[in-house]
Structures are given as structure tokens and as C-alpha cells.
C-alpha positions as CSV (number, residue, x, y, z in Angstrom):
1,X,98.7,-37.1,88.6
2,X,97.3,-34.3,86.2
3,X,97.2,-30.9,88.4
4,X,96.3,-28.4,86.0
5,X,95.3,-27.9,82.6
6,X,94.8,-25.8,79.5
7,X,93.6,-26.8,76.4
8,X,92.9,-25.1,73.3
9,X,93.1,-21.8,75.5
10,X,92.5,-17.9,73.6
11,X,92.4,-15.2,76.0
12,X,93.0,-11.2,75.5
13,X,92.3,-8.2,77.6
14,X,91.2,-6.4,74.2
15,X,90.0,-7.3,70.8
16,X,93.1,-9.2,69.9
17,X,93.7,-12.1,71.4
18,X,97.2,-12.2,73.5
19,X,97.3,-15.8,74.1
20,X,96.4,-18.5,71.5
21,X,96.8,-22.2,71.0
22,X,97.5,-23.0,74.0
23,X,97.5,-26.5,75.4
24,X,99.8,-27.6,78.6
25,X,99.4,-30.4,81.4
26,X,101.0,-29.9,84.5
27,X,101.5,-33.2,86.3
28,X,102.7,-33.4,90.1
29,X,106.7,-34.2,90.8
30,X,107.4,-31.8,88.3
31,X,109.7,-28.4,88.5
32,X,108.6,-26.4,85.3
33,X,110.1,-22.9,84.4
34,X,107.8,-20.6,81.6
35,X,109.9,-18.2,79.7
36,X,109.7,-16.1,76.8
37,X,110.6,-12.3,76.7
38,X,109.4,-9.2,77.8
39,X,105.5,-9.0,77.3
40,X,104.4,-12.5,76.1
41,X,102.1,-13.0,78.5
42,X,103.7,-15.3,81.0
43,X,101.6,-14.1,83.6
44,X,98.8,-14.1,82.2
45,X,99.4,-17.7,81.6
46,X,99.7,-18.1,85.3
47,X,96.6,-16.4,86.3
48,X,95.0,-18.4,83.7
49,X,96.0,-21.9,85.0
50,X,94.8,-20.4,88.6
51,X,91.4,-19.7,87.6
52,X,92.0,-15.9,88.3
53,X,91.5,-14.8,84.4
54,X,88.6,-16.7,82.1
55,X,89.9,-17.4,79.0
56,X,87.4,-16.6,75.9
57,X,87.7,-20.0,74.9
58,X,89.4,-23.4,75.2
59,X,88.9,-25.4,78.7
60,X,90.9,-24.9,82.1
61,X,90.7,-27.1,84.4
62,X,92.2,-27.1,87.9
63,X,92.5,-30.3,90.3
64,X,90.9,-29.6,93.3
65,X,92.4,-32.5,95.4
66,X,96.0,-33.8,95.4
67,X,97.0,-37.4,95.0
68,X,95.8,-38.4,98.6
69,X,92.4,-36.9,98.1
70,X,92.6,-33.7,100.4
71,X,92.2,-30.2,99.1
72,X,95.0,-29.3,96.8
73,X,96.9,-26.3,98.0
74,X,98.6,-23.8,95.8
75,X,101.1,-21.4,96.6
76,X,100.8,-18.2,94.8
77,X,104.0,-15.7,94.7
78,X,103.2,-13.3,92.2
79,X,105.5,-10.2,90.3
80,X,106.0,-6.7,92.0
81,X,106.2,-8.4,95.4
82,X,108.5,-5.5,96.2
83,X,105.2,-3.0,96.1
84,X,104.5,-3.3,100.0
85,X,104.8,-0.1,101.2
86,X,107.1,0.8,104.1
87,X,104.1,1.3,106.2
88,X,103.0,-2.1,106.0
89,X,102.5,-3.3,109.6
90,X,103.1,-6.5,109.9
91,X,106.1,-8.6,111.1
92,X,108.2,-11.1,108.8
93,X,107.0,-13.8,111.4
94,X,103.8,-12.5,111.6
95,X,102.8,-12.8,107.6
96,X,105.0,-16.2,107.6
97,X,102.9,-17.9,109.7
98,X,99.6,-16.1,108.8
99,X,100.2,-18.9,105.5
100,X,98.6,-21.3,108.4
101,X,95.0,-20.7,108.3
102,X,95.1,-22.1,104.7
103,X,95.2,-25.3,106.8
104,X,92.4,-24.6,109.1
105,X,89.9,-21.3,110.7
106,X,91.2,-17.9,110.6
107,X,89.7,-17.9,114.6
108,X,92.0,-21.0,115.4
109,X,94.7,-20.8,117.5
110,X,98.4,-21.5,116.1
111,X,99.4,-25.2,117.2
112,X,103.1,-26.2,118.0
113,X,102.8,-27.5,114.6
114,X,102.0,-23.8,112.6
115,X,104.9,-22.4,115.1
116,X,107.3,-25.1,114.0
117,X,106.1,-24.9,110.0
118,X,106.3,-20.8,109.9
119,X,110.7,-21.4,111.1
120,X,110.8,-24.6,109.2
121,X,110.2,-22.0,106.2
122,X,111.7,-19.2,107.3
123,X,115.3,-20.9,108.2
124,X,114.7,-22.6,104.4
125,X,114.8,-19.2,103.0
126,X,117.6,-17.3,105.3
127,X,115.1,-15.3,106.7
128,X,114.6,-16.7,110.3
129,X,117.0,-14.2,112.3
130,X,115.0,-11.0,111.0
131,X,111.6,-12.6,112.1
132,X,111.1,-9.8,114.0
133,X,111.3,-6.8,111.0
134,X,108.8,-5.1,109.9
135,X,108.1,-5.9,106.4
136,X,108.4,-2.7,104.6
137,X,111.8,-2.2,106.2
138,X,113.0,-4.7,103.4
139,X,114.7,-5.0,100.2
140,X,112.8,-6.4,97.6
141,X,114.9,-9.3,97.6
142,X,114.1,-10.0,100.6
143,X,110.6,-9.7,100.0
144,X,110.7,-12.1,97.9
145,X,111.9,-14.7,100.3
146,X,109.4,-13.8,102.8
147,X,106.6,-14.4,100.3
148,X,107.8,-17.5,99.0
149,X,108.5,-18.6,102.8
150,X,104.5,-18.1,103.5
151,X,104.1,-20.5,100.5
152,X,106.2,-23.1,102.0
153,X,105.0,-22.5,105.2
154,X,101.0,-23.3,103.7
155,X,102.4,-26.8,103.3
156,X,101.5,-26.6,99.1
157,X,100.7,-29.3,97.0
158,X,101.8,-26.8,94.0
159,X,104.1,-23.4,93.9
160,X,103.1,-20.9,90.9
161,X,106.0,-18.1,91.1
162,X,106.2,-15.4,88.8
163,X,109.9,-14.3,88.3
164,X,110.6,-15.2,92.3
165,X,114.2,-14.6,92.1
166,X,113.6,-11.2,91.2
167,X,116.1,-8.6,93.3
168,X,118.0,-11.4,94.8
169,X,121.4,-12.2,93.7
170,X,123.5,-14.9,92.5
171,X,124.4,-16.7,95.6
172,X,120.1,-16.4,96.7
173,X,118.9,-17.8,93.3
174,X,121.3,-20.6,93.5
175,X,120.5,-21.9,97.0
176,X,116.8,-20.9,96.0
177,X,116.7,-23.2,92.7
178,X,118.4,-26.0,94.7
179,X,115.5,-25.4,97.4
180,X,113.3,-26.0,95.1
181,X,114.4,-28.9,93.3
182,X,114.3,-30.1,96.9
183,X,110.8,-29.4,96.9
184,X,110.5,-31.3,94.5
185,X,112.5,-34.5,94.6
186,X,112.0,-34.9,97.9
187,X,108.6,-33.6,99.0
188,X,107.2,-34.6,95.5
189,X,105.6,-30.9,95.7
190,X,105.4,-29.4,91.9
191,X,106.9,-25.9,91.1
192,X,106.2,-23.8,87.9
193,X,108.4,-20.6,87.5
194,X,108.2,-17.8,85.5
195,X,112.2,-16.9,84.8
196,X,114.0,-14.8,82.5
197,X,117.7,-16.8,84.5
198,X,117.1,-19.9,82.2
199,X,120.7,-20.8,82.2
200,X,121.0,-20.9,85.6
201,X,118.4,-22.9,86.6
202,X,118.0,-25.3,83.7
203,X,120.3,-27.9,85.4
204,X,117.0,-28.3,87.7
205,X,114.1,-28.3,85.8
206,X,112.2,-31.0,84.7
207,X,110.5,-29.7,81.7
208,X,110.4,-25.9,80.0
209,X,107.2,-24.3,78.3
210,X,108.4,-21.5,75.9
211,X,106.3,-18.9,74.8
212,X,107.1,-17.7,71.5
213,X,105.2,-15.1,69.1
214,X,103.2,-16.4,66.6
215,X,103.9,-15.2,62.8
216,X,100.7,-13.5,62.7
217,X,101.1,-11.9,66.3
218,X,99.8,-12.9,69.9
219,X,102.0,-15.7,71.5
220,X,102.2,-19.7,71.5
221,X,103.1,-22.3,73.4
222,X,106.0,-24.7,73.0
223,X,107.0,-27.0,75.6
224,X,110.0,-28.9,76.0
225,X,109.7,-32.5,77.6
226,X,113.3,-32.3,78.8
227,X,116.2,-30.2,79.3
228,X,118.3,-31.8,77.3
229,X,115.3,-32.3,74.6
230,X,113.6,-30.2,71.6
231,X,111.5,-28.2,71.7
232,X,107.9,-29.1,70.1
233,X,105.3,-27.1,69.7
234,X,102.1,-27.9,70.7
235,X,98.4,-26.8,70.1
């Protein structure tokens, strides 16, 4: 099933356009990383697909049901997740499970179910036994996990991470790519990741989109249809 869309996509925050001929499908079952270096937009790509930027032209489209016709819900972990100040009040456990009332009215009451969803994610990510911190009493690895935990604990149809494994190291990222493939094979949930750690998590991906500078400036998209493929550009 198509999830998300962009075709023939320009966008720019100036004159000049930062983003040009760009056409990717995103279909579920899929675990897709975007990389390119420092400054080629790979976020804006993101907000893009997500309907949070409007791009001057070229179509975006967005599913807005999954493949058994209920609302399709995304998971959204962007950058700089390490930005919450120390006086943030809230618990781990708290913001976890506050990931819930995607699923229903902010003025429900948590069900057995939310409870047992907000650990489910929370053991998933190593987090469980500090469910009790405060949230700016973190590292920004740890962070990280808690925000990708809320994602997982919303039950999405589709996780958009920006650079998730940011501040975590080697042994995280590891158990945090095969988490994800796990997502993926077995839930049939579809990831795309922004990551500059492309040799470490190529082993799990299904497909690559490559941003790469165009010979007259701005950025393109190439994607690869499989890791052990070519890439082709497209657009």
C-alpha cells in the first residue's frame, strides 16, 4: 500500500529553491533510511512528506487511512530532541503514555490496555526501570529513547525519525536498528530514518533515498531499490 508521496516536489525557505526534482513513494512494510550530508535538506524532506512545510510546487500526498481502513497513525521523532529543558515537568511514564490519546479523547481515562502499551514500549527501549525520572534529568540519549518510546506506544502505522540514534552509543543503535526492523518484519509497521550511521544499519533496511547536490546547486533525490542495488536517480 502507497503511504506517502512526493512528486515532482520544489520547495525553498528563500528565493532559491533547496529541494528540487523530487519524486519518492513510500509503501507500508518498508524500513527506509534518507541520507546525504550536512545541510541537504533531509528534514525538510521529512516535514514535507508530513504536510508540515508546503512545497511551491509538485504534489504531496499523504494516506490518511492504513491498509485496514482506520486513521493512519504517524509517529513523529524529530532532531534536537535533547532541547527539553531540565525544568520540564513531566515524568518518563507520564509523556510515554500521554502517546495514548492519539487513540482516543484527551478527557478519557487510561484503560488496562494504554497502561500495558506505555511498558510494552518503554521495556522495548530500556527505559522501563527510570519510569519514574523526570525528563529533563536525562541525557540526550536517553531522550531519544523516550521519544521514540511515545511513538511506539501510539501504536503507529508509520515512524518518521530524524537522526533518532543521535547521543546513543554503539550497543543502543544496534539493539535500536534491530528494534526496528522488528517493527517492521513483524508488525508490518513502516520506518523512514534520517541517519548519517549508514554502515551500520544498512544490513536492515529495505530501500535507501540519497540526497545528492545537484550540478547547478539545491539537492536531488536518488533512491536505491535495494541494499545490495544501484543507485538510480529519479525525477
Amino acid at each position: 500500500m502507497l503511504l506517502a508521496s512526493l512528486e515532482q516536489v520544489v520547495f525553498g525557505y528563500s528565493d532559491v529553491p533547496c529541494l528540487e526534482d523530487v519524486n519518492i513513494h513510500i509503501y507500508s512494510g518498508e524500513f527506509v533510511a534518507v541520507t546525504g550530508p550536512n545541510g541537504a535538506a533531509k528534514t525538510t524532506l521529512l516535514k514535507l512528506a508530513l504536510g508540515l512545510l508546503q512545497p511551491w510546487e509538485g504534489n504531496v500526498h499523504l494516506a490518511p487511512h492504513n491498509a485496514d481502513g482506520n486513521k493512519l497513525v504517524v509517529g513523529y521523532v524529530p532532531q534536537h530532541i535533547a532541547a527539553f529543558n531540565v525544568g520540564f515537568p513531566s515524568t518518563i511514564l507520564e509523556f510515554v503514555r500521554s502517546g495514548r490519546y492519539v487513540r482516543g479523547s484527551w478527557l478519557r481515562r487510561m484503560s488496562k490496555i494504554d497502561h500495558d502499551w506505555t511498558e510494552k514500549a518503554l521495556r522495548q527501549v530500556g527505559m522501563w526501570e527510570l519510569r519514574h525520572r523526570k525528563i529533563g534529568e536525562l541525557s540526550g540519549g536517553q531522550k531519544q529513547r523516550i521519544c521514540i518510546a511515545r511513538a511506539l506506544a501510539q501504536e503507529s502505522d508509520v515512524l518518521i525519525l530524524d537522526e533518532p540514534t543521535t547521543g546513543m552509543d554503539q550497543e543502543s543503535r544496534f539493539g535500536f536498528y534491530e528494534l526496528m526492523q522488528h517493527q517492521v518484519k513483524e508488525r508490518g509497521k513502516t520506518v523512514v530514518m534520517v541517519t548519517h550511521g549508514l554502515s551500520e544499519v544498512k544490513d536492515h533496511l529495505d530501500r535507501i533515498i540519497e540526497l545528492e547536490r545537484k550540478d547547478d546547486g539545491g539537492w536531488k533525490c536518488c533512491t536505491m531499490t535495494s541494499c545490495s542495488g544501484h543507485f538510480v536517480p529519479v525525477g
